[in-house]
TIVO-884975 format. One record per residue (C-alpha): residue in three letters; x, y, z. Coordinates in steps of 0.25 Angstrom, whole numbers, padded with zeros to 4 digits, always signed. Example, Ala and Ser with C-alpha at 12.3 -4.5 7.8 and 13.67 -1.06 7.14 Angstrom:
ALA+0049-0018+0031SER+0055-0004+0029
This chain:
UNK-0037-0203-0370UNK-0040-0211-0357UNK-0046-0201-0347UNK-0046-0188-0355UNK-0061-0192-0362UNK-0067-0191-0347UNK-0068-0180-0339UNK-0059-0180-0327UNK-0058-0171-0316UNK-0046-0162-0318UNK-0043-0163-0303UNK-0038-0178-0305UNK-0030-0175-0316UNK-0021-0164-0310UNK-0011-0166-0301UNK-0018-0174-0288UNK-0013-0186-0277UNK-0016-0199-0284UNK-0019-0203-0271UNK-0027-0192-0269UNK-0037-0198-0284UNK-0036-0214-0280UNK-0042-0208-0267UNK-0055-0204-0274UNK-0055-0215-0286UNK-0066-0224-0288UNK-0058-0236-0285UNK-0054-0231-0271UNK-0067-0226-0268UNK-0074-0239-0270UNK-0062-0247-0264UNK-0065-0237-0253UNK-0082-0242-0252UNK-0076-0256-0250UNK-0067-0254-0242UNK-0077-0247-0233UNK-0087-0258-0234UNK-0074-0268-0231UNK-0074-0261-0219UNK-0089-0264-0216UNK-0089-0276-0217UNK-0078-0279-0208UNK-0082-0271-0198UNK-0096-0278-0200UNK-0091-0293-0199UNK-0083-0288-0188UNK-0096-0285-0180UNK-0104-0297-0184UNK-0110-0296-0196UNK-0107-0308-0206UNK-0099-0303-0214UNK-0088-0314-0221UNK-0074-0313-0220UNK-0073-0316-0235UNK-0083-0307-0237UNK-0073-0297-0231UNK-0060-0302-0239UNK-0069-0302-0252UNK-0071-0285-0248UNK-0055-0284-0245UNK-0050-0289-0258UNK-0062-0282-0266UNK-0060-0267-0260UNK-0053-0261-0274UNK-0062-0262-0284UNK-0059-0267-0301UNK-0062-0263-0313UNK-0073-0273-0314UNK-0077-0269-0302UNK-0079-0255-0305UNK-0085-0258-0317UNK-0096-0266-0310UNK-0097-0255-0301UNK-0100-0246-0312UNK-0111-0254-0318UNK-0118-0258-0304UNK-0119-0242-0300UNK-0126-0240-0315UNK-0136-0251-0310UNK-0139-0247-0298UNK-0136-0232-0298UNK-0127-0232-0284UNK-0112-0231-0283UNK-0110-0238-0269UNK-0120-0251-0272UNK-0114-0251-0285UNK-0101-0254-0277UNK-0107-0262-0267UNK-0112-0273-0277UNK-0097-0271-0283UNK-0090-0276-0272UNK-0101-0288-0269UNK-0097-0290-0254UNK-0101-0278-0245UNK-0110-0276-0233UNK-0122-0272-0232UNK-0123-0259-0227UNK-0110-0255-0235UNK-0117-0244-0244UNK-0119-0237-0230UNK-0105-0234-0227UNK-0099-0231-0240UNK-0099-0214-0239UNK-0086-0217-0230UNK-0078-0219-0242UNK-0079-0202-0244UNK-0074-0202-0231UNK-0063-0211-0233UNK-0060-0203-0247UNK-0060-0190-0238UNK-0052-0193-0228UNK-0040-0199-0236UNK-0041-0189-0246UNK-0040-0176-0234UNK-0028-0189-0230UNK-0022-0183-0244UNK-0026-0169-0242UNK-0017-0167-0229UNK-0005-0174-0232UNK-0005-0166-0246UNK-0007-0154-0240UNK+0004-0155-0229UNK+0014-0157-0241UNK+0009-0144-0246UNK+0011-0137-0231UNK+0023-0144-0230UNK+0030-0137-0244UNK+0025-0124-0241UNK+0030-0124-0227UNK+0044-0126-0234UNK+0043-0116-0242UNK+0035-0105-0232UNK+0051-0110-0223UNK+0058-0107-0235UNK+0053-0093-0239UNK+0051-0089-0223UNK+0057-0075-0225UNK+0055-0071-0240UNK+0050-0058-0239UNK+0037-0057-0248UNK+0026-0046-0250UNK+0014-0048-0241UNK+0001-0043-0246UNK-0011-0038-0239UNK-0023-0035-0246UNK-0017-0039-0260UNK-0006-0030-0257UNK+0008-0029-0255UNK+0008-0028-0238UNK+0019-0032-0229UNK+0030-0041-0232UNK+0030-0055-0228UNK+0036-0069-0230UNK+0034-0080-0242UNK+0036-0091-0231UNK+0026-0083-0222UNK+0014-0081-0233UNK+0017-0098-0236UNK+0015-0100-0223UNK+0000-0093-0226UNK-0001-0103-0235UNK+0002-0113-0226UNK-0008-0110-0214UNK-0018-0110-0222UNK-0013-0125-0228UNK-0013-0130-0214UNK-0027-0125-0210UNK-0032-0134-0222UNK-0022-0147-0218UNK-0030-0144-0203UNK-0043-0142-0209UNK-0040-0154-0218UNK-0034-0164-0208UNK-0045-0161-0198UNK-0057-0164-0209UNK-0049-0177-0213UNK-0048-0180-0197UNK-0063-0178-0196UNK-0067-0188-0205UNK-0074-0199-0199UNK-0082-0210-0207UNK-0095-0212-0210UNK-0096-0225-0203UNK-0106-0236-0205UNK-0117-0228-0205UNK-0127-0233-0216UNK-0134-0229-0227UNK-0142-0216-0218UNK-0131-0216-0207UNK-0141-0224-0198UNK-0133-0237-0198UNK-0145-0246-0199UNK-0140-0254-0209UNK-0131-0260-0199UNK-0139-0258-0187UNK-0147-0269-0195UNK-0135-0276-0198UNK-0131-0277-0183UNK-0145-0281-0179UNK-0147-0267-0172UNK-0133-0270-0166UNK-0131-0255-0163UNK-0118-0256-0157UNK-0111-0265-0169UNK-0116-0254-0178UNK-0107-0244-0171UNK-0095-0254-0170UNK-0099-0257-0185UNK-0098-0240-0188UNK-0083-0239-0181UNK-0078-0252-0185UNK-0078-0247-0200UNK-0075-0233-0197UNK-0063-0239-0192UNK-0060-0250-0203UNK-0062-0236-0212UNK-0050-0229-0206UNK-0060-0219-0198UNK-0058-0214-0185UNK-0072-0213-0182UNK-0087-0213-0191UNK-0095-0202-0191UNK-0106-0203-0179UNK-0119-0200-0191UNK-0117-0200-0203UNK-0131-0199-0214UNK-0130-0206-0227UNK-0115-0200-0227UNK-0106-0193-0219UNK-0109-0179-0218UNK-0103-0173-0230UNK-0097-0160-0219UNK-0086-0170-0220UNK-0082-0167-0234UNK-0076-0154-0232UNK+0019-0070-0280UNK+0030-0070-0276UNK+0029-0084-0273UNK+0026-0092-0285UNK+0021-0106-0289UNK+0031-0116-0298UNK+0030-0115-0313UNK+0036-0124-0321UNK+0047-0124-0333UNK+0036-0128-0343UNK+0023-0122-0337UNK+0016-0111-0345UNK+0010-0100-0336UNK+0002-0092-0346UNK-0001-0096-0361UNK+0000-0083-0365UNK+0010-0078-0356UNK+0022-0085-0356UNK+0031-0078-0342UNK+0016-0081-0334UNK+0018-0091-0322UNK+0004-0093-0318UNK+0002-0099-0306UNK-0006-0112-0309UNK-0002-0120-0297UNK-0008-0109-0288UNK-0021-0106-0297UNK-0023-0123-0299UNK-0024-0121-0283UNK-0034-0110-0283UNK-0044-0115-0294UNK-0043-0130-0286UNK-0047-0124-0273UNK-0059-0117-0277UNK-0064-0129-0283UNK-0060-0137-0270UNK-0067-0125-0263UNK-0081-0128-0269UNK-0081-0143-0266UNK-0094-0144-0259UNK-0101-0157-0252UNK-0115-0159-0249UNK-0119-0167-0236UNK-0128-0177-0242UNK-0128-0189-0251UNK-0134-0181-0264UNK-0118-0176-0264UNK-0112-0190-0266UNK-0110-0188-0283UNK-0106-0174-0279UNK-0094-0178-0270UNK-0090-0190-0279UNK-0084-0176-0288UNK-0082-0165-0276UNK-0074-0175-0267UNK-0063-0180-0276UNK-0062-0166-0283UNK-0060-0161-0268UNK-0049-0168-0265UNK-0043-0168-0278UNK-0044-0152-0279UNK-0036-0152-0266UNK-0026-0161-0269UNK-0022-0153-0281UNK-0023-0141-0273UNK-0012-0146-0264UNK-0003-0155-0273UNK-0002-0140-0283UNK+0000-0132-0270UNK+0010-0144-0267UNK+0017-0142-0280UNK+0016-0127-0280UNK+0025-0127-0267UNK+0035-0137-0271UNK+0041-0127-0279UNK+0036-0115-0272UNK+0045-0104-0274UNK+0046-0090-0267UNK+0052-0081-0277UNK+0062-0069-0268UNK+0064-0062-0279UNK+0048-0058-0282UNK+0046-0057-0267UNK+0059-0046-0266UNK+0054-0034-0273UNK+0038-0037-0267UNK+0045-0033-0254UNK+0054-0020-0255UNK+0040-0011-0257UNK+0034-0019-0244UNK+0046-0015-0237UNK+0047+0001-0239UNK+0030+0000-0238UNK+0035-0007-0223UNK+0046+0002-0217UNK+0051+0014-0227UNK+0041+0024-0220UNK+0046+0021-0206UNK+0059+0020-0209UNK+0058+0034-0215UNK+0051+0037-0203UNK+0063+0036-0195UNK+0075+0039-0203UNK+0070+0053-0207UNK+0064+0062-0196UNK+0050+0067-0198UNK+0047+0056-0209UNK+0034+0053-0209UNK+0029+0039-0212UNK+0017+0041-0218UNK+0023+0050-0229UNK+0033+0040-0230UNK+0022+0028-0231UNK+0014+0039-0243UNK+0029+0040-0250UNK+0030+0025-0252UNK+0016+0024-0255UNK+0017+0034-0266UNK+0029+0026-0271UNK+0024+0010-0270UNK+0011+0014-0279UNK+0021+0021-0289UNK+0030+0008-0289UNK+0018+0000-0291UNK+0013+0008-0303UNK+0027+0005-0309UNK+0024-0009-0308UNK+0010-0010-0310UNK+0007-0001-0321UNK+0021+0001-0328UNK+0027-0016-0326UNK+0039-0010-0320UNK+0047-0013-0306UNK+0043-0009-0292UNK+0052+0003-0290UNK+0046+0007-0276UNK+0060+0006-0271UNK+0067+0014-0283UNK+0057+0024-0280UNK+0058+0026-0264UNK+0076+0027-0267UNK+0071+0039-0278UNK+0063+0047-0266UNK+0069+0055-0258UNK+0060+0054-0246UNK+0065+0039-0243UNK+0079+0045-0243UNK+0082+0043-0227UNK+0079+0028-0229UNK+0085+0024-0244UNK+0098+0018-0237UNK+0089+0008-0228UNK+0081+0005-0240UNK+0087-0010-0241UNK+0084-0012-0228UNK+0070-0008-0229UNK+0068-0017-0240UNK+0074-0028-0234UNK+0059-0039-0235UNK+0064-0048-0222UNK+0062-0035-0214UNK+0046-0036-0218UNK+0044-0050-0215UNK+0041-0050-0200UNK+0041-0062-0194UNK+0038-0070-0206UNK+0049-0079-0206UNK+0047-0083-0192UNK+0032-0085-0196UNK+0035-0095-0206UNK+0043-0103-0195UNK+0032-0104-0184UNK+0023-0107-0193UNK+0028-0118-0201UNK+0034-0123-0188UNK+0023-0123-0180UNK+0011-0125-0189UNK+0015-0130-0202UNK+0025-0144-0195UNK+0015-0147-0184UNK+0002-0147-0195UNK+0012-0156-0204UNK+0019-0165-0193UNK+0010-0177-0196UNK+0018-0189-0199UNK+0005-0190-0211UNK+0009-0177-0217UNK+0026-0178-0215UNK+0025-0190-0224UNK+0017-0183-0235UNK+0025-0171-0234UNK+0037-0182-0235UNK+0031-0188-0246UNK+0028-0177-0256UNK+0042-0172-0254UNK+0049-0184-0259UNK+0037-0184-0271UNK+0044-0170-0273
């Protein structure tokens, strides 16, 4: 019964990267802090400071922590009643201003996680783009205000789908890009620890800030920072796969609920609500919203992922959505011009009249949508029944939605996936598949 007696977040039990929960373990978390203060103490011995080089090989071959050393840990944080100290008297050798930099750890943690994020959403842009190509000029029913409307495309309404996926892999890529460190700083982000350290040596405690900012992987430290860095930082007829063995409904056996598609709403409303304070009475709060964050939108990807893998458009439910669309669109004016005095407005009320009794039929009586039996039955449509199979041919409803698809997926989708990054994930979840 080994971990069904404790509570467990039902986030790391479903279906999430196991890259994506090392990331955010305990033991690459602490590996991280002294890694970080590694960093520090090189860059330290590096300006000046005496600082051994065993001292430094000690830290190199001590960065992941063991068992015994977790369990010291353990009982040092019930002794002294801090995590970080706790850690620092663990690993024995450190600096003495380490405890000022460690709040870059969440950085690091953020920025590799959103490293994640990206790559897993370009996957999920990448299949649906294959399947926006594929279904380009399927004629499917458009709806405007919940209502059946004009006739459109499945590849063009994917392609919906897909902007709005590429403003979040923009939005995404430019928070990850904006990332900088929290630098050596100090315990209130004065730096007069090591200003003492460097015998009020302003310039080595600048050199000091970038040289582990770099060490850290960082492009550049934030210029102030308070105890932290600022916490702004933390910011149909097309149906889903269901399997041979799945149940959709336990009363209802012919049910196929859509549990991919409803996992995904339920998840984001929870990732939506993820709040973050902006000061330091927020750190036991993060320890919870941070990991479930990113593990929330890691299962909202890798089930949107799995949904489009076998994403299928179904003709045959899109087909008889359209016929109505199509008499609704042209069988007035047509009339218009093939009987002389016909009058478009009577022509638009006749159909009217006729929809809203096809739709009772269906409705109310759980029978088929006989708008078209019924216009053939009516005399008044009599000068335009032989061009009836034209009018209801859909790929004359569909504009330039073909087209659309093309210039979009060429012209917005490839360029926004074109980093060599993004081809090899993309490559990668393909062979997985």
């Amino acid at each position: 019964m080994d971990g069904f007696d404790t509570y467990q977040t039902p986030l790391s039990r479903s279906v999430v990267s196991a890259l994506l929960c090392y990331l955010l373990t305990s033991i690459n978390r602490f590996f991280t802090w002294r890694k970080l203060w590694l960093n520090l103490a090189i860059a330290e011995k590096e300006l000046g400071l005496p600082i051994s080089e065993e001292a430094i090989q000690q830290m190199k071959t001590n960065l992941t922590l063991t068992p015994e050393q977790f369990e010291i840990a353990a009982q040092e944080e019930k002794k002294r009643r801090h995590d970080v100290m706790a850690h620092v008297h663990t690993f024995g050798i450190v600096a003495p201003a380490a405890a000022g930099i460690i709040h870059n750890a969440d950085l690091i943690f953020l920025r590799t996680g959103l490293d994640y994020l990206i790559r897993s959403l370009s996957i999920l842009i990448s299949r649906l783009s294959t399947f926006a190509a594929q279904y380009r000029d399927l004629p499917a029913l458009g709806f405007t205000h919940f209502q059946p409307a004009q006739l459109t495309t499945v590849g063009k309404r994917a392609t919906l789908w897909i902007q709005e996926l590429l403003w979040d892999l923009r939005n995404i890529k430019r928070a990850r890009d904006d990332i900088g460190f929290r630098g050596v700083k100090g315990t209130t982000g004065t730096q007069a620890s090591f200003l003492a350290l460097f015998d009020g040596d302003h310039q080595k405690v600048e050199d000091l800030d970038r040289l582990v900012t770099k060490l850290s992987g960082f492009e550049y430290a934030y210029p102030v920072t308070s105890q932290t860095y600022s916490r702004k930082i933390d910011v149909d007829e097309v149906e889903e796969p269901f399997e041979s063995t799945q149940i959709g409904s336990s009363p209802w056996r012919t049910k196929r609920n859509p549990m991919r598609s409803e996992r995904v709403c339920s998840l984001a409303r929870h990732l939506i609500v993820q709040w973050f304070e902006r000061t330091l009475d927020d750190s036991a709060n993060r320890r919870i919203t941070l990991p479930e964050a990113f593990l929330t939108a890691d299962i909202v990807l890798s089930t949107l992922q799995t949904s489009r893998k076998v994403l299928s458009s179904i003709p045959s439910h899109c087909s008889p959505n359209c016929p109505g669309t199509s008499i609704h669109g042209n069988g007035e004016r047509h009339y218009g011009h093939c009987q002389e005095g016909g009058d478009r407005q009577e022509a638009h009320e006749k159909i009217r009249v006729l929809s809203h009794e096809a739709a009772h039929q269906v409705k109310h009586l759980g029978l088929e949508n006989d708008l078209i039996a019924r216009i053939k039955a009516d005399s008044y449509f009599d000068p335009i029944k032989g061009d009836l199979d034209t009018l209801l041919d859909p790929q004359s409803f569909i504009g330039r939605a073909p087209e659309q698809v093309d210039v979009f997926l060429k012209d917005w989708v490839e360029p926004a996936l074109a980093d060599a990054e993004l081809q090899q994930a993309i490559k990668t979840a393909a062979k997985l598949n």
